[in-house]
Backbone bond lengths (Angstrom), bond angles and torsions (degrees), N, CA, C in turn:
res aa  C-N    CA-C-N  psi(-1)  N-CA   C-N-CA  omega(-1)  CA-C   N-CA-C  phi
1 X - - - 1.457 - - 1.529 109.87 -
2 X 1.801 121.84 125.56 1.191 100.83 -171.34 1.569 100.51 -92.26
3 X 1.479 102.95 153.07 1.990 110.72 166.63 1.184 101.80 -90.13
4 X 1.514 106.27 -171.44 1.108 122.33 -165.07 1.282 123.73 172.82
5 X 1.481 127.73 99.50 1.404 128.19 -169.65 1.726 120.53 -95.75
6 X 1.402 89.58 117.91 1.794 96.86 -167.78 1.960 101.09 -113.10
7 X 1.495 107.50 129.81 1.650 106.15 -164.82 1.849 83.41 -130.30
8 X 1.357 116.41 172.94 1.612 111.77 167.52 1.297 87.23 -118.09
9 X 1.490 100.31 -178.15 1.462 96.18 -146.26 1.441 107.76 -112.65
10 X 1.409 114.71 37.39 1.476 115.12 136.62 1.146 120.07 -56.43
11 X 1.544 138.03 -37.69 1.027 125.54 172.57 1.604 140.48 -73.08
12 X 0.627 110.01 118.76 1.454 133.67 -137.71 2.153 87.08 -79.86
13 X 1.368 103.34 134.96 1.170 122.16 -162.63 1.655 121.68 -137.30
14 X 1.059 125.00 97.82 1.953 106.25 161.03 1.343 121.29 -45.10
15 X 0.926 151.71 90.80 1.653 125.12 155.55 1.609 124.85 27.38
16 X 1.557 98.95 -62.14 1.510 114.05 176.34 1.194 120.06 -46.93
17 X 1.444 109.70 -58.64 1.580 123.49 -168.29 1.236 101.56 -66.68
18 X 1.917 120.96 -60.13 1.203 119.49 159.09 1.718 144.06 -11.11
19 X 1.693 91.51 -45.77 1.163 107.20 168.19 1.827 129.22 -68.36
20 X 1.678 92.54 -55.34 1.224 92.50 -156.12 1.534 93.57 -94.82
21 X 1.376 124.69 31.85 1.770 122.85 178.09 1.514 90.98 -124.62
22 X 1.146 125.55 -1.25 1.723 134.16 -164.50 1.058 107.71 39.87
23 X 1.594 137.70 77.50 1.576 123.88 -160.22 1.590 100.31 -126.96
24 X 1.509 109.50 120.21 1.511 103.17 -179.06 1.476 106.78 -93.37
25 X 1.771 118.12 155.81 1.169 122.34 -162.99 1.606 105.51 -123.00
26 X 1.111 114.02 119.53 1.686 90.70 177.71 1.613 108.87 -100.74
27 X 0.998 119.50 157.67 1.728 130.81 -170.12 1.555 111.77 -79.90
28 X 1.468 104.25 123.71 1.548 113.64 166.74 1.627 91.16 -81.16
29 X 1.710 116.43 170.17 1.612 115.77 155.19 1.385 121.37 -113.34
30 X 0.924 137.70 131.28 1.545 135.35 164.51 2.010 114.14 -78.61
31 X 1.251 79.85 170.19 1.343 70.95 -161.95 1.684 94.80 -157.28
32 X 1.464 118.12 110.67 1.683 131.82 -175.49 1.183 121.40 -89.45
33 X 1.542 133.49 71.39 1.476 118.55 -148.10 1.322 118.36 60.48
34 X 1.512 137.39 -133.93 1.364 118.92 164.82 1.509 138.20 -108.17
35 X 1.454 86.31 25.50 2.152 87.46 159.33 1.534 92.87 -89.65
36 X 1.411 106.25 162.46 1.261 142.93 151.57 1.464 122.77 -106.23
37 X 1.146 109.86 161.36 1.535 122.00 -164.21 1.616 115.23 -158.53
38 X 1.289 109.51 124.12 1.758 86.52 -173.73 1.660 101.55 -119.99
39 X 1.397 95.68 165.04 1.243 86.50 -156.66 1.423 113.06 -118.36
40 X 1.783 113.50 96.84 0.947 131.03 159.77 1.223 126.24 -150.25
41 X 1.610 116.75 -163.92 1.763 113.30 -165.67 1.614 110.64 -20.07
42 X 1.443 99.73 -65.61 1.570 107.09 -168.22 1.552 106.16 -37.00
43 X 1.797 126.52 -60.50 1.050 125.01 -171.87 2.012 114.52 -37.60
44 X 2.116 94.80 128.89 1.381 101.74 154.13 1.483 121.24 -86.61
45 X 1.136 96.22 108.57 1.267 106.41 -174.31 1.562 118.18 -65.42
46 X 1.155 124.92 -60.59 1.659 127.09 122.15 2.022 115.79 20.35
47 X 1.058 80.01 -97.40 1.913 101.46 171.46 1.436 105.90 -44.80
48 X 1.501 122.33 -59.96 1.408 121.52 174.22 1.469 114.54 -23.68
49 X 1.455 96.06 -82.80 1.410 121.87 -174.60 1.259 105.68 -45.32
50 X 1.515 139.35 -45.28 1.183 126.51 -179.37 1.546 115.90 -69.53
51 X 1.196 128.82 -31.16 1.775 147.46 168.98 1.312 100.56 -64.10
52 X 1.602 133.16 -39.53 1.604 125.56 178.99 1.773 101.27 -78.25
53 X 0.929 104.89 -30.14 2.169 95.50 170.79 1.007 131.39 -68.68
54 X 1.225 109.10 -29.84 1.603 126.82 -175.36 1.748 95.42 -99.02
55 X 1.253 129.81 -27.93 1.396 122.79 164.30 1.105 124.83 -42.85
56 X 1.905 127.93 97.46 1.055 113.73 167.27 2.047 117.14 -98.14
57 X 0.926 121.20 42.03 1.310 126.42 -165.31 1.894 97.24 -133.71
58 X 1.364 108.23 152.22 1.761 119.71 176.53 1.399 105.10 -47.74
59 X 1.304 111.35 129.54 1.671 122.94 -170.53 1.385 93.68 -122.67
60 X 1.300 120.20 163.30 1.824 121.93 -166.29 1.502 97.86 166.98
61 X 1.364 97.57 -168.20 1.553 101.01 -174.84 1.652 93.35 -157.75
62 X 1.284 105.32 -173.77 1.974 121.72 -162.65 1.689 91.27 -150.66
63 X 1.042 100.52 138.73 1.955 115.17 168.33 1.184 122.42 -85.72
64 X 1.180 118.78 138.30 1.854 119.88 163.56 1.157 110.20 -2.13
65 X 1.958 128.50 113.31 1.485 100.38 147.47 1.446 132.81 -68.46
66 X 1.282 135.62 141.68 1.339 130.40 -163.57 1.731 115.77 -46.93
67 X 1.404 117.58 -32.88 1.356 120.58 170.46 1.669 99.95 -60.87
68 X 0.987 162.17 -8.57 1.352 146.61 147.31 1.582 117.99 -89.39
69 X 1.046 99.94 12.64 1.646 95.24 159.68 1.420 99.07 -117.30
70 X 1.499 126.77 -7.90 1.532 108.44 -176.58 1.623 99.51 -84.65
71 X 1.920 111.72 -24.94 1.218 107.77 -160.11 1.902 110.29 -70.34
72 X 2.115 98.37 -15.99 1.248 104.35 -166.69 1.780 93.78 -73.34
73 X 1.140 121.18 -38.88 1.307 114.95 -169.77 1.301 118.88 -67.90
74 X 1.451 135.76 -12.48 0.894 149.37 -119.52 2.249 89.74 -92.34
75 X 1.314 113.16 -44.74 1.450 101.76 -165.06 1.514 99.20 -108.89
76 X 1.734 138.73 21.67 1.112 136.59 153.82 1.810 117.31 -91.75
77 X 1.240 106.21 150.86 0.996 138.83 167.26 1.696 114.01 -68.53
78 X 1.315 115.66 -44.65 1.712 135.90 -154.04 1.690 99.93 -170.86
79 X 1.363 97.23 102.45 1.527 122.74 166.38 1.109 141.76 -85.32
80 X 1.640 144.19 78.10 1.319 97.36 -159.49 2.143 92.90 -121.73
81 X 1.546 85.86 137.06 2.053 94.83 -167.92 1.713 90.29 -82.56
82 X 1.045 97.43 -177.20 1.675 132.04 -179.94 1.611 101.78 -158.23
83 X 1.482 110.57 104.47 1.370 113.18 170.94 1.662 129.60 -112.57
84 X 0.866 135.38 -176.94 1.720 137.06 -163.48 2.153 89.36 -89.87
85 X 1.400 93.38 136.91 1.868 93.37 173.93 1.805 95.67 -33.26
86 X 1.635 86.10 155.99 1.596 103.99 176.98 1.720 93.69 -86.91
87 X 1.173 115.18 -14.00 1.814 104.73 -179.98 1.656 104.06 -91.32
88 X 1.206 124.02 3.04 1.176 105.49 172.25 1.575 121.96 -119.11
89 X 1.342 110.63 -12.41 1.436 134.03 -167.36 1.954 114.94 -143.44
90 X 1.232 94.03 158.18 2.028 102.03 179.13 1.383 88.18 -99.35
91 X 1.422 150.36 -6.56 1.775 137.54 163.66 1.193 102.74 -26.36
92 X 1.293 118.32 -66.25 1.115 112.05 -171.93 1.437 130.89 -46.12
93 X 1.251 122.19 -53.20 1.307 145.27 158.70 1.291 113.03 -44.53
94 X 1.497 121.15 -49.05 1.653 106.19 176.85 1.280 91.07 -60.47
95 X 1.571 142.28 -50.27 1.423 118.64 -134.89 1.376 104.98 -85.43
96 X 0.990 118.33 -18.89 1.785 120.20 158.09 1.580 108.43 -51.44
97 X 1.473 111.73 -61.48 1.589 109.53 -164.83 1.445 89.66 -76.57
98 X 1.248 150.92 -65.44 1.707 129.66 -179.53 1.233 110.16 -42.05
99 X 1.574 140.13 -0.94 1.838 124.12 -161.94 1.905 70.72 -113.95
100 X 1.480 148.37 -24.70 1.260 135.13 -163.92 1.431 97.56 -78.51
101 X 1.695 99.05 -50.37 1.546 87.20 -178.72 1.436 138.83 -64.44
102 X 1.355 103.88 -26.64 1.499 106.60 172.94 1.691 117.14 -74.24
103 X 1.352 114.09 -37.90 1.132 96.67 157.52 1.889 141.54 -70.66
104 X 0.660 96.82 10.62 2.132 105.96 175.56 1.667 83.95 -87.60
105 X 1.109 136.48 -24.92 1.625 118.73 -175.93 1.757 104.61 -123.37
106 X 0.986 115.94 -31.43 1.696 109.22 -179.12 1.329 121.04 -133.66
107 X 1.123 122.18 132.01 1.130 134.00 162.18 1.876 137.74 -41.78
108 X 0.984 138.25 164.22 1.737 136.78 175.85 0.924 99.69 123.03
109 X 1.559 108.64 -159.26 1.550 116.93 -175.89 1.423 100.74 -139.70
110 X 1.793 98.90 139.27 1.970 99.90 173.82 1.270 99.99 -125.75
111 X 1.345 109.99 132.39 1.614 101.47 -178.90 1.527 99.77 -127.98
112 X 1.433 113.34 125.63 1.394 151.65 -179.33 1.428 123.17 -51.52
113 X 1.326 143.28 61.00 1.638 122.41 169.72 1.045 136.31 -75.67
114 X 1.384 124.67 131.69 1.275 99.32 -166.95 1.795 83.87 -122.23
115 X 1.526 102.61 127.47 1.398 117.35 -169.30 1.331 123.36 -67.44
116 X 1.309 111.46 -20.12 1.688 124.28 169.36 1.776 99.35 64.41
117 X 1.316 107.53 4.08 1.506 105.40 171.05 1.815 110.39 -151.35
118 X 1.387 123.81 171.96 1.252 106.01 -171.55 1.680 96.92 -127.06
119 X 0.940 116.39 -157.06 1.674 140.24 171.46 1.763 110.56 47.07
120 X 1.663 117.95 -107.99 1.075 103.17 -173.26 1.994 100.33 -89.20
121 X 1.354 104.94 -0.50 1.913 100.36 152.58 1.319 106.92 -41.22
122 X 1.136 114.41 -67.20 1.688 120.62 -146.67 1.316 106.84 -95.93
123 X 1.496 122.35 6.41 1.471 123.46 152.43 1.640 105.39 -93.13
124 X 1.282 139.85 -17.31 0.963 126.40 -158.58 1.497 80.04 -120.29
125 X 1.287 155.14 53.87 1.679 165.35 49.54 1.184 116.01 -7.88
126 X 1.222 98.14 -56.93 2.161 110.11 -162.85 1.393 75.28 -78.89
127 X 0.962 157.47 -79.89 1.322 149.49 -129.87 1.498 119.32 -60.75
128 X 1.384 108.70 -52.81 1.382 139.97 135.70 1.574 104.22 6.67
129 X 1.608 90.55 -104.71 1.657 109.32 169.05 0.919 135.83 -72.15
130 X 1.580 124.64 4.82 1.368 119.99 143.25 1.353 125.52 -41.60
131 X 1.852 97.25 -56.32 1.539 111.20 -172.61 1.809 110.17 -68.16
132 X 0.892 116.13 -7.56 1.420 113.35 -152.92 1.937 86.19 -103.28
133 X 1.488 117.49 -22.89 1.447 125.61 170.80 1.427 106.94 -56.02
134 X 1.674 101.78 -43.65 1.620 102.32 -149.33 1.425 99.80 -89.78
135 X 1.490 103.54 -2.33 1.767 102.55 -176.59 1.674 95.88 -97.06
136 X 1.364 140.33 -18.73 1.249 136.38 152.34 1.455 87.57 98.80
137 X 1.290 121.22 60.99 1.838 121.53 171.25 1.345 100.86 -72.26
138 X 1.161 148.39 173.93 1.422 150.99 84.13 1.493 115.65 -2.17
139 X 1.300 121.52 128.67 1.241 126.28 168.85 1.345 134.62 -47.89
140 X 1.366 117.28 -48.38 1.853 134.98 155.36 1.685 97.64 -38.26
141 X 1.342 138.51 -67.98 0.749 149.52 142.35 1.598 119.99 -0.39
142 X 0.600 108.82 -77.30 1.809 144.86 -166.75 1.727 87.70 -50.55
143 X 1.585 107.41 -81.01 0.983 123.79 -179.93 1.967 123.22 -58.45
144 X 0.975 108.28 -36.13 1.845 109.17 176.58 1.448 98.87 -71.98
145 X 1.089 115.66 -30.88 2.078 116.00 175.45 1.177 116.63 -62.13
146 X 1.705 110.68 -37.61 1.505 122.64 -162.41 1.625 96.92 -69.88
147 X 1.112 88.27 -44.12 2.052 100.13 -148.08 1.273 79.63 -71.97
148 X 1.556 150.20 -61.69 1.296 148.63 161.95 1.553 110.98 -14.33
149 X 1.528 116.83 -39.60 1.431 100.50 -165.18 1.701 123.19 -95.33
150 X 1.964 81.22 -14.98 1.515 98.04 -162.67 1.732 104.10 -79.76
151 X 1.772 105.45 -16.83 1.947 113.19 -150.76 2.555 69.60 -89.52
152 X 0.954 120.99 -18.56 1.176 108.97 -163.83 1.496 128.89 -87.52
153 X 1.733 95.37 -35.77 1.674 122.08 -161.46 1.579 92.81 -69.55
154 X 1.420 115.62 -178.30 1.294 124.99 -174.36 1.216 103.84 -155.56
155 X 1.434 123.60 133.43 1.278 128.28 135.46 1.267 153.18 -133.24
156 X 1.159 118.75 153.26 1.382 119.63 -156.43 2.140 103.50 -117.87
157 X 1.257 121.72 159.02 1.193 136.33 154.80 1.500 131.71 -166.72
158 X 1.137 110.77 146.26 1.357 122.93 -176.33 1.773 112.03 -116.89
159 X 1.590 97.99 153.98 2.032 111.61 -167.20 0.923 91.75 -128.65
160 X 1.387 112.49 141.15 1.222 143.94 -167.58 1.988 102.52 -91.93
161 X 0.859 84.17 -53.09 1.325 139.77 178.08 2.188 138.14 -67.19
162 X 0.766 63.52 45.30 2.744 62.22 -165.06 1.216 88.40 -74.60
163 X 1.635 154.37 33.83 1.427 121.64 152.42 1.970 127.81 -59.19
164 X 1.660 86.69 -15.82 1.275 94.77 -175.49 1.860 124.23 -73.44
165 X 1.172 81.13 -35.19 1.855 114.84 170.28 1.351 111.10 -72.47
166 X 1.432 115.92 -39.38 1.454 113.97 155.61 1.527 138.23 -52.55
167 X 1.408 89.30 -37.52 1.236 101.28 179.67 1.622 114.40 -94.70
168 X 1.174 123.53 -14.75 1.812 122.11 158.64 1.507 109.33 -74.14
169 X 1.589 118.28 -33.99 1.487 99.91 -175.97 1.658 100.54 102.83
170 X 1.277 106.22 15.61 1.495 100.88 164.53 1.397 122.09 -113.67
171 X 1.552 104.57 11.61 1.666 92.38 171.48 1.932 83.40 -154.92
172 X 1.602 102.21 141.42 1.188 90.58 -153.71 1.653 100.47 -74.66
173 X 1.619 120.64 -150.51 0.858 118.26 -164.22 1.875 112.03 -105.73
174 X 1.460 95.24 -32.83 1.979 125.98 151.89 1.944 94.64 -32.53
175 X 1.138 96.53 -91.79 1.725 115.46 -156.61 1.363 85.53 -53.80
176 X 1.457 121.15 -60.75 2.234 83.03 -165.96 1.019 145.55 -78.12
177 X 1.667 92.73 2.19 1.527 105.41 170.12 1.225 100.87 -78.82
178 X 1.429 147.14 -48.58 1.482 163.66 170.83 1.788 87.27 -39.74
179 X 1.218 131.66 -65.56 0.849 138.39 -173.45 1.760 107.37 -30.74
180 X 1.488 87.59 -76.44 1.433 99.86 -174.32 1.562 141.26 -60.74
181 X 1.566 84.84 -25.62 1.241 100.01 179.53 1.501 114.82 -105.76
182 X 1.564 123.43 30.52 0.911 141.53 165.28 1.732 118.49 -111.53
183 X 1.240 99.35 -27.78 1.477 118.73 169.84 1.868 98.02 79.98
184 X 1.346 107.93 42.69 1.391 117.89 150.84 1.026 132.94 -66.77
185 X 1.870 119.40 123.01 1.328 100.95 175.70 1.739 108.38 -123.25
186 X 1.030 120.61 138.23 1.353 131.75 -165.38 1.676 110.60 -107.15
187 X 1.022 111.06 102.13 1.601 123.49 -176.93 1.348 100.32 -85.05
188 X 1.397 137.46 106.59 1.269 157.92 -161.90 1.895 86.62 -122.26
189 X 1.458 87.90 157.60 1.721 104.71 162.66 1.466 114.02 171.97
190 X 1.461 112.07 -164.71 1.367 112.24 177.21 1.299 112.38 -69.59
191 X 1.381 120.61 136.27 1.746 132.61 150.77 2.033 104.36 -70.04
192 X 1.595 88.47 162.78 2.064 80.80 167.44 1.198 110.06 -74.69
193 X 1.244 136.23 17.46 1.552 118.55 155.70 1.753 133.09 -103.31
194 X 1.503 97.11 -8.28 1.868 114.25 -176.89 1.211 96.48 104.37
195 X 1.402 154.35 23.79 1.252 153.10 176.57 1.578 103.73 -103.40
196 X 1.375 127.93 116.07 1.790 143.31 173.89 2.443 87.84 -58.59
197 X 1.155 75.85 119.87 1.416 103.63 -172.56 1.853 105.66 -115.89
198 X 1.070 148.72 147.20 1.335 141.80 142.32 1.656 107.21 -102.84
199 X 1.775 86.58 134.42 1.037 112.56 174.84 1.554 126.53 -116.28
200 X 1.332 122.12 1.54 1.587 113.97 178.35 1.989 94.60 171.46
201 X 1.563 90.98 141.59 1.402 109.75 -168.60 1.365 104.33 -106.38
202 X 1.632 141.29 132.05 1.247 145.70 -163.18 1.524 101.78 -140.32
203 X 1.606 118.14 124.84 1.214 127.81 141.88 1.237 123.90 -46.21
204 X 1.348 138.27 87.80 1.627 131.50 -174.81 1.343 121.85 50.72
205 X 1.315 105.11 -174.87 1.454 119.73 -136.51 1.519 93.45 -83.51
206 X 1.246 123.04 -46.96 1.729 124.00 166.08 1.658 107.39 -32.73
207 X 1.149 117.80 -62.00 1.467 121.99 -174.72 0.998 120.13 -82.27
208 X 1.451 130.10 -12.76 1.409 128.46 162.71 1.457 112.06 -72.94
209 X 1.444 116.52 -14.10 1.508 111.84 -174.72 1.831 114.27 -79.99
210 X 1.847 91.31 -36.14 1.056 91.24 -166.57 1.646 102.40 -86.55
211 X 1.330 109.83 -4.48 1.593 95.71 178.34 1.902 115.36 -84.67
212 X 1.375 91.36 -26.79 1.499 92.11 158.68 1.682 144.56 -76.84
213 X 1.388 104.55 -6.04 1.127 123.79 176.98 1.865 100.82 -97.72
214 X 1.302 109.74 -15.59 1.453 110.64 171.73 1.493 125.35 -86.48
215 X 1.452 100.25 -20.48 1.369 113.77 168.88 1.460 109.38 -51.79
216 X 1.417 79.85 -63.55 2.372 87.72 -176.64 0.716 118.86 -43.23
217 X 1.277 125.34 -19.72 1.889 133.15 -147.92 1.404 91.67 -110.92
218 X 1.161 131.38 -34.48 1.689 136.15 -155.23 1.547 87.85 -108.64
219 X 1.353 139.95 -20.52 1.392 131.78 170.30 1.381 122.95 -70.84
220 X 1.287 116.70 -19.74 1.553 116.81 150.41 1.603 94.73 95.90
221 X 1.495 117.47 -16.59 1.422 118.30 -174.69 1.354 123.30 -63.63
222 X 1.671 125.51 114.86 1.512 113.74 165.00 1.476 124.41 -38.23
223 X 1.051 115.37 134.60 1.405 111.45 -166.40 1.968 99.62 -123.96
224 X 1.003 116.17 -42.72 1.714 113.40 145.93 1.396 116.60 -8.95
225 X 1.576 108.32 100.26 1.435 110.67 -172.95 1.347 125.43 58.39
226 X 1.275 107.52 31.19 1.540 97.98 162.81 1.518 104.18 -134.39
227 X 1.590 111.06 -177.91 1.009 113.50 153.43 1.366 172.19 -132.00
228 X 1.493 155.26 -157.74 1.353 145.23 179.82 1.189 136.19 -132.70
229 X 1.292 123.58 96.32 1.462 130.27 -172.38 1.689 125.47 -72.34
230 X 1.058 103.68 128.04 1.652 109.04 178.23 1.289 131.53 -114.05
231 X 0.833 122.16 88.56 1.619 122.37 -163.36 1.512 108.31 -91.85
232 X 1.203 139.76 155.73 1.162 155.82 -160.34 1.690 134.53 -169.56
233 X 1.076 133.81 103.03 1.813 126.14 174.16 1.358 102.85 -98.00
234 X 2.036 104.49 97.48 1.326 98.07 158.34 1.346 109.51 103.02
235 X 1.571 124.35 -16.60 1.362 122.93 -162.32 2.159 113.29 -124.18
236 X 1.111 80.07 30.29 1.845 97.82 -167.62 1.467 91.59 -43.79
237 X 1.415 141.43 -39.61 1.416 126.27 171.51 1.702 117.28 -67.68
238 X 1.114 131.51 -46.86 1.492 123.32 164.14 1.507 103.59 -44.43
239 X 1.125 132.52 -71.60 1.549 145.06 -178.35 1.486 120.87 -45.02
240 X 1.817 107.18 -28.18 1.554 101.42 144.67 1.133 130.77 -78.83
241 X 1.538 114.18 -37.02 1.550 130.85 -177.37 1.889 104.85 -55.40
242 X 1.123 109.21 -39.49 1.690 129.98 171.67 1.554 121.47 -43.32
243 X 1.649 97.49 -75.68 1.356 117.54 163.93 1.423 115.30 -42.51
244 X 1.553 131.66 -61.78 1.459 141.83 -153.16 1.962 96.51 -84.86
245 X 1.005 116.58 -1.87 1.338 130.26 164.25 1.475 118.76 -83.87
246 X 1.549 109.00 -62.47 1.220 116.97 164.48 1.550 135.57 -53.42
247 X 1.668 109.91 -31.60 1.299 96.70 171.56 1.582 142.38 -104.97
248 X 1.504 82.36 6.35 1.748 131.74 161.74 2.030 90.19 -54.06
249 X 1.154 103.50 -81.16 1.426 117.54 -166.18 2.232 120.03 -66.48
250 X 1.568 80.89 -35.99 1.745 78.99 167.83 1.195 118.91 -147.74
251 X 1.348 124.60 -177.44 1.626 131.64 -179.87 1.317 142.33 -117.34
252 X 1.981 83.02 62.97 1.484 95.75 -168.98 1.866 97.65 -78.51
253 X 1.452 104.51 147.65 1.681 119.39 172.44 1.635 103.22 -57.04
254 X 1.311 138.08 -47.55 1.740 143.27 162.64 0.975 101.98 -132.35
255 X 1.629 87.40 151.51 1.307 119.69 154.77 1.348 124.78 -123.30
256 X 1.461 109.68 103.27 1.740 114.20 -177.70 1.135 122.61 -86.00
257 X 1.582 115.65 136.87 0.934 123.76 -175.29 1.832 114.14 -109.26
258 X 1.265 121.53 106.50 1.766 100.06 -170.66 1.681 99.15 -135.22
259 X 1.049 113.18 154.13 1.867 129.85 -159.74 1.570 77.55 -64.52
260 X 1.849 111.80 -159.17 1.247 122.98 179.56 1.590 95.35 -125.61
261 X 1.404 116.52 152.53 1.748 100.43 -174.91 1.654 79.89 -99.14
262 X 1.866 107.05 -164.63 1.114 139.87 166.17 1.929 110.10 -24.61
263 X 1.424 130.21 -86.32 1.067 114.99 160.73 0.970 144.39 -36.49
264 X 1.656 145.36 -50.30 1.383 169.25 47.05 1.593 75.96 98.90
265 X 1.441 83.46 -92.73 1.952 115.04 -172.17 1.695 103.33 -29.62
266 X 0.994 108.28 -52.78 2.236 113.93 -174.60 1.272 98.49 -57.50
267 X 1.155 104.36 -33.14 2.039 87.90 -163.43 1.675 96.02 -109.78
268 X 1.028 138.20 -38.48 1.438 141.53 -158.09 1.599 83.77 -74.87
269 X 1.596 126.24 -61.91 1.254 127.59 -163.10 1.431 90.75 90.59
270 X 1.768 101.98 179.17 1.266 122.11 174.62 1.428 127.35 -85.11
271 X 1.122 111.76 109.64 1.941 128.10 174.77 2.056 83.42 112.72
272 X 0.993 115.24 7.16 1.363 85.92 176.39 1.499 139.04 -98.92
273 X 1.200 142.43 126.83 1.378 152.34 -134.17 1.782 114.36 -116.71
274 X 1.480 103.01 130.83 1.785 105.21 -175.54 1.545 92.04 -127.16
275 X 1.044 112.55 141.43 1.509 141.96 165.12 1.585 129.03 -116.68
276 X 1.116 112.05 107.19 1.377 114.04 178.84 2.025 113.66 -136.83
277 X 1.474 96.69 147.27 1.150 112.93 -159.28 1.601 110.20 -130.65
């Protein structure tokens, strides 16, 4: 029976890994005032980023329509997705209504995650169940591990950056200038339900390191053989400076380091960094 791992493309990907995990991605769209942009191979990511700076109008994004998650299912046997939290995105929801449609005509099995977190969360999922493919589990299996790993993992990220938040109207226009020009950094992440929560306020980049390296430590999580995702738009030196901290302090088996794609980039902004474990 062939598998087949289908993620949208918040989740943040190398090429490489992409490659050699065979993982298809289906496209969320962004959307800059009123262009749209969708977000895959084709997208300049480059060009984006320069069109989201100069964007002064509400920037956002739209989810999979469900006909592209039926089209992803379309040549597997045994599916299993990785989608963006159901509290932050409809991914989820298409991939339910694409798993109805494919079944009224074909048979197999698609089994549904819904990551309850996004960015380098939902790469460090796929990653997860990549390995758990290549070890040839049983699916029952497969799946009671997942849901185990996903109710456990954590993530955290910090913005360099809130013009974007400025510009939706979720952080006013007072506080991020206060923000910024205070050199606040606000370590936000997942709650246990998929809801962006803040959890701890840092004077600069010195203290943001160490408050994130305190997280791990205060999460109680074995970190022995496992691993740590780093996501980043733009900031591959914080994201080393990050990593070479982390493995100083614990004993995770990797530490990945991967850019931010098209989505990633809208909400993280530029220089901004997600960590998940």
């Amino acid at each position: 029976m062939k598998r087949k791992i289908i993620v949208d493309s918040c989740c943040d990907l190398t090429p490489e890994i992409k490659e050699r995990y065979q993982i298809t991605s289906v496209p969320l769209t962004m959307r800059l005032g009123s262009k749209e942009f969708t977000d895959d191979e084709t997208l300049n990511l480059s060009d984006f980023m320069q069109q989201m700076k100069a964007c002064t109008e509400k920037v956002g994004s739209a989810s999979p329509a469900p006909y592209l998650y039926q089209e992803a299912y379309k040549d597997t046997d045994n599916a299993f997705v990785v989608t963006l939290s159901s509290q932050l995105s409809g991914s989820y929801s298409s991939a339910v209504i694409g798993k109805s449609f494919h079944e009224e005509d074909h048979g197999g099995s698609i089994c549904i995650f819904d990551s309850k977190t996004a960015s380098a969360g939902e790469t460090l999922i796929t990653l997860k169940l990549s390995r758990l493919l290549e070890e040839g589990k049983a699916t029952d299996n497969i799946v009671a591990t997942m849901k185990k790993y996903i109710d456990n993992m954590k993530t955290y990220f910090v913005l360099e950056n809130y013009d974007n938040l400025l510009k939706n109207g979720r952080l006013s226009r007072i506080k991020g200038k206060l923000i910024q020009a205070l050199n606040i950094k606000l370590i936000m992440g997942a709650d246990d339900t998929g809801n962006i929560a803040l959890f701890e306020k840092a004077r600069g980049v010195r203290s943001m390191l160490k408050s994130l390296i305190s997280l791990v430590e205060k999460s109680g999580k074995p970190t022995k053989d496992e691993s740590l995702v780093i996501s980043h738009c733009n900031n591959s030196e914080l994201a080393e400076e990050l990593s070479c901290e982390i493995k100083k302090a614990f004993q995770f088996s990797d530490v990945f380091i991967v850019p931010t794609g098209g989505l990633s980039s809208l909400y993280t902004d530029d220089k901004g960094i997600v960590m998940a474990f």
